[in-house]
C-alpha positions as CSV (number, residue, x, y, z in Angstrom):
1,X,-37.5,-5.2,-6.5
2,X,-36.0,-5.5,-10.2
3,X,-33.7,-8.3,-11.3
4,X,-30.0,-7.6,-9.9
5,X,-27.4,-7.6,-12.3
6,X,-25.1,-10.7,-12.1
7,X,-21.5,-10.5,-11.6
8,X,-18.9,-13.4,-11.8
9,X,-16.4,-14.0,-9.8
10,X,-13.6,-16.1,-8.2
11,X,-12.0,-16.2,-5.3
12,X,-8.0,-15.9,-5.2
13,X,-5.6,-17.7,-3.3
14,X,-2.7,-15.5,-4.1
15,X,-2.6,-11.7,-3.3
16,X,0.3,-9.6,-3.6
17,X,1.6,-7.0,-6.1
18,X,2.7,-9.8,-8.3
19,X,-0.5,-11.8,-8.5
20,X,-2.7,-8.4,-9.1
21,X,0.2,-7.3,-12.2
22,X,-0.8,-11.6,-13.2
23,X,-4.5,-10.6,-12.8
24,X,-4.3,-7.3,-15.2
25,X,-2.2,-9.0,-18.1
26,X,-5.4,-12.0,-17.9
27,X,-7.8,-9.8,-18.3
28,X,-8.9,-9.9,-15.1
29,X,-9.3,-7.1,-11.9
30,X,-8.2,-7.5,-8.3
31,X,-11.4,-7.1,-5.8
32,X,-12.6,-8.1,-2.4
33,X,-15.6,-8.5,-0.8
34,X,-16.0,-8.0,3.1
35,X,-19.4,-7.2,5.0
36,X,-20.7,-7.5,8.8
37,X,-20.5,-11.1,10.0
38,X,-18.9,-11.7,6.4
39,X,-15.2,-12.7,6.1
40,X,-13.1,-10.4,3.4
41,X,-12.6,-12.5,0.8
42,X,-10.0,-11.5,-2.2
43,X,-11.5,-12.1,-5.5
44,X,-11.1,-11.2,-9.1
45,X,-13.8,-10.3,-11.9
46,X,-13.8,-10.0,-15.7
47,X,-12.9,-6.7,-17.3
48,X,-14.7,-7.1,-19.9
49,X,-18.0,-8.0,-18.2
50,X,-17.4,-4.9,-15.6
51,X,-16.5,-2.2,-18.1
52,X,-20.2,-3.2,-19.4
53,X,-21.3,-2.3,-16.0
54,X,-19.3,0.7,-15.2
55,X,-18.2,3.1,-17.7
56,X,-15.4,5.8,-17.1
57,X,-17.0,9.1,-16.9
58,X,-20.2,7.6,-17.4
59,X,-23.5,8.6,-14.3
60,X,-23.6,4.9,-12.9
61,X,-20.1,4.9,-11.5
62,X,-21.1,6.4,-8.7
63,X,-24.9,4.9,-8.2
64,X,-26.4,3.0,-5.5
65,X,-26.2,-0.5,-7.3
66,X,-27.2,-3.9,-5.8
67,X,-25.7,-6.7,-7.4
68,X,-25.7,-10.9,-7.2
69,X,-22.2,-11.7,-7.0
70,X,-21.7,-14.7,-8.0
71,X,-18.4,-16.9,-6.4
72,X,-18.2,-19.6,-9.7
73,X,-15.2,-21.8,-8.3
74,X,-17.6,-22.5,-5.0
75,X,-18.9,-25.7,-5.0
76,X,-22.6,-25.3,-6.0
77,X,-21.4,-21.7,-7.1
78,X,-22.5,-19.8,-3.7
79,X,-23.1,-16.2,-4.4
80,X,-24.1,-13.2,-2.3
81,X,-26.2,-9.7,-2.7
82,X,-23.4,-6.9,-2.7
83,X,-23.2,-3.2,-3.4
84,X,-20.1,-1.3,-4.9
85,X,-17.9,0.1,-1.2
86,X,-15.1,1.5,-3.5
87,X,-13.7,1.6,-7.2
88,X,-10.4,2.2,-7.9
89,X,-9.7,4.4,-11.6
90,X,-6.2,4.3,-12.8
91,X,-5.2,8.6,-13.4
92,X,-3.8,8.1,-16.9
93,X,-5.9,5.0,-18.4
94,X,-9.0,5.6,-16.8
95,X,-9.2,1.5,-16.6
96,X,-10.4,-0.3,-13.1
97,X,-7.4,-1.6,-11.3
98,X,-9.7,-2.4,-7.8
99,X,-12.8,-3.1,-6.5
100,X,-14.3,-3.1,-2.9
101,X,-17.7,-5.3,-2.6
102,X,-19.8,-4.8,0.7
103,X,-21.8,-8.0,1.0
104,X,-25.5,-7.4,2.8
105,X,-28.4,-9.2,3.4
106,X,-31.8,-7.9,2.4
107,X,-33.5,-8.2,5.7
108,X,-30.4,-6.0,7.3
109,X,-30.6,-2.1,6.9
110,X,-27.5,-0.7,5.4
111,X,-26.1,2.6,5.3
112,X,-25.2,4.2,1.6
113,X,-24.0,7.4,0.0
114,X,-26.7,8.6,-2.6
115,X,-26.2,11.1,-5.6
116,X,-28.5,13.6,-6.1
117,X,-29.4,14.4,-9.6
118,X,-31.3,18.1,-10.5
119,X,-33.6,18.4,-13.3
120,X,-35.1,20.8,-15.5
121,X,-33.9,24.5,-15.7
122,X,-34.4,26.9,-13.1
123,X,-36.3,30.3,-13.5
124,X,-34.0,32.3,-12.0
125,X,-30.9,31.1,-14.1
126,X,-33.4,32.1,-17.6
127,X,-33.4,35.8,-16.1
128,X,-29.0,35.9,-15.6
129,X,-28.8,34.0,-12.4
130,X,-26.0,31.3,-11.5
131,X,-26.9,27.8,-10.6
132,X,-24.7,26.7,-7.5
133,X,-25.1,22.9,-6.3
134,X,-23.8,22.5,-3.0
135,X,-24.4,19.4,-1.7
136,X,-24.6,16.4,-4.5
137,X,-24.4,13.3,-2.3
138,X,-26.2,11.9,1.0
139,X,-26.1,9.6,3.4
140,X,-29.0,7.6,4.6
141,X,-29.7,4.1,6.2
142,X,-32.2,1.5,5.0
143,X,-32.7,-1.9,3.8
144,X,-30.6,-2.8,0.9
145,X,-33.7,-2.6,-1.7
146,X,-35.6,0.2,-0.7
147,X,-32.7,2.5,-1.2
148,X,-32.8,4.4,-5.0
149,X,-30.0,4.5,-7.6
150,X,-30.3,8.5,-7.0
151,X,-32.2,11.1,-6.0
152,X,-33.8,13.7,-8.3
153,X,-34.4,16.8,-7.4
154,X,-36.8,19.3,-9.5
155,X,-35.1,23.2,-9.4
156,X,-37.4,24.3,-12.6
157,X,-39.4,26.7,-10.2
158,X,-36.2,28.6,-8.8
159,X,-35.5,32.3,-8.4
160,X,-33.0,33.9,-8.2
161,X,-31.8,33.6,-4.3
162,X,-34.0,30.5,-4.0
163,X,-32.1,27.7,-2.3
164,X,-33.4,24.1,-1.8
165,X,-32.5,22.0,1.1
166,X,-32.3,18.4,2.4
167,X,-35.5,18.3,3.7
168,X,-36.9,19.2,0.2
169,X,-35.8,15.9,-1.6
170,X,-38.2,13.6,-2.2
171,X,-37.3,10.7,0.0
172,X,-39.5,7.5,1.3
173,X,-40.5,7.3,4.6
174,X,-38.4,3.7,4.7
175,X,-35.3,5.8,4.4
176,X,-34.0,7.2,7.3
177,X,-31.5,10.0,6.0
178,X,-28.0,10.9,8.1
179,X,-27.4,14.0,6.5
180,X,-28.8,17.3,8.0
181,X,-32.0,18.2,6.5
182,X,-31.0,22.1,6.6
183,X,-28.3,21.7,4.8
184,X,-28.5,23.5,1.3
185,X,-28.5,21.1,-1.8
186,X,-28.5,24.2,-4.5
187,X,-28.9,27.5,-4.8
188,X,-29.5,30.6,-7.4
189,X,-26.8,32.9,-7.2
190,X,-27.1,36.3,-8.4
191,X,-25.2,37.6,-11.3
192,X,-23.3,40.5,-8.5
193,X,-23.1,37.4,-6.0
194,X,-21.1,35.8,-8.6
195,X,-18.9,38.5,-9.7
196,X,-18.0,39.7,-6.1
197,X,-17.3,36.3,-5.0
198,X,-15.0,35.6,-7.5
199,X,-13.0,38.7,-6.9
200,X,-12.6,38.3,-3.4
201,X,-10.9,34.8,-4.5
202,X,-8.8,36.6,-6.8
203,X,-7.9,39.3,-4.2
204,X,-7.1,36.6,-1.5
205,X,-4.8,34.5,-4.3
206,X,-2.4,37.3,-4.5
207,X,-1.2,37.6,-1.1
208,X,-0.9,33.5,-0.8
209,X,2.4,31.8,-2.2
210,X,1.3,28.5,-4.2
211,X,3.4,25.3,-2.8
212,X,2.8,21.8,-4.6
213,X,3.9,18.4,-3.4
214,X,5.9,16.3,-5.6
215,X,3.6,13.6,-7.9
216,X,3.9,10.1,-6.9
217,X,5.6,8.1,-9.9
218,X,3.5,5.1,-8.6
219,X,0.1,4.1,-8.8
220,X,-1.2,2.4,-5.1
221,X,-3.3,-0.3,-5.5
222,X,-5.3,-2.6,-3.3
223,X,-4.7,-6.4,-3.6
C-alpha cells in the first residue's frame, strides 16, 4: 500500500454556528470524524493544507482516498486511518465549509462508493454514434486498502448499440461489489435513438406546467 497522505487536525471543544463562522475567518474548516466503535469527534483542519488536497471541480473530489489523520492537540499526537464520508461546497464560492471523516481500521472491510472513469474513444461514436454513461459510480465492500481510487473502464472497441455492464469492469477478486452486475455502465446510442429521444422529451415538456420552489437565502452547514 502507498504512503497515505497526512492531514492535521484538532479537535474542537466548541461547536455551534458561532464557533464554525470563528473557524472560517481563522482559516480554518469545521469537520468531524465518526466510524464503528469510534466516537464522533468535531474537529477542524487547515484550508490551506486541504485545498491542496481537494480542488474544486478538480477528479479527486470525489475519489476513494485513504488518509492518516492526524489529531495534533492529543497528547502523543494520536491519529487514525480515515476516508472522505462527505464534503460540503459552498454554491457561490465553491470553498469547503464541512467535512465528514469515517475512521476505519485496515483489518476491518468497509463499504465505499467508487467512480468509474472510461477511456479511449469508442468505435461506434467515430462512425456518428452518441456516447451515453449511465452508471458512473459503485458500491462495493472491502478492506480499506484494497479498494482503488477509481475504476477505469476501456469503451475504445464499442459499436454503435454496444453497451457495457457491471460485470465488465475490471474489479479484484478482494472486492466484493453491491451494485448489480447487469446493470448498464455505458452505452452507444444511435444518431436516430438520439434524435427521437429528445423529441419525445420535448413533446412531453409542453403539456407539463414548470413549478420552482423558492431558493433558500441560507447556506446549511454542519458544525
Amino acid at each position: 500500500m502507498k504512503e497515505l497522505t497526512v492531514i492535521h487536525s484538532t479537535i474542537r471543544d466548541k461547536t455551534g454556528k458561532s464557533s464554525v463562522k470563528k473557524l472560517h475567518s481563522q482559516g480554518l474548516i469545521p469537520a468531524v470524524v465518526y466510524g464503528r466503535n469510534f466516537a464522533a469527534l468535531p474537529l477542524s483542519v487547515n484550508t490551506s493544507e486541504i485545498k491542496k488536497i481537494f480542488k474544486p471541480g478538480h477528479h479527486n473530489t470525489g475519489e476513494y482516498q485513504l488518509f492518516n489523520l492526524f489529531f495534533d492537540n492529543q497528547p502523543g499526537s494520536k491519529n487514525t486511518m480515515a476516508m472522505v464520508k462527505e464534503i460540503q461546497w459552498h454554491p457561490v464560492t465553491g470553498d469547503i465549509v464541512h467535512i465528514d471523516f469515517f475512521a476505519v481500521k485496515m483489518d476491518e472491510k468497509v463499504i465505499a462508493t467508487i467512480q468509474i472513469r472510461l477511456t479511449g474513444k469508442p468505435e461506434g461514436v467515430k462512425f456518428g454514434g452518441i456516447l451515453r454513461q449511465i452508471l458512473r459510480k459503485i458500491e462495493v465492500k472491502s478492506l480499506p486498502s484494497d479498494i482503488p481510487p477509481h475504476l477505469e473502464l476501456d469503451v475504445s472497441k464499442l459499436q454503435i448499440g454496444d453497451s457495457l455492464h457491471v460485470e465488465d469492469l475490471n474489479i479484484s477478486e478482494n472486492i466484493q461489489v453491491h451494485s448489480d452486475p447487469d446493470s448498464p455502465v455505458v452505452t452507444i446510442l444511435s444518431p436516430t435513438v438520439q434524435e427521437e429521444e429528445k423529441g419525445e422529451e420535448e413533446e412531453a415538456e409542453e403539456g407539463e406546467v414548470e413549478t420552482t420552489e423558492k431558493p433558500s437565502s441560507e447556506t446549511e452547514t454542519k458544525e
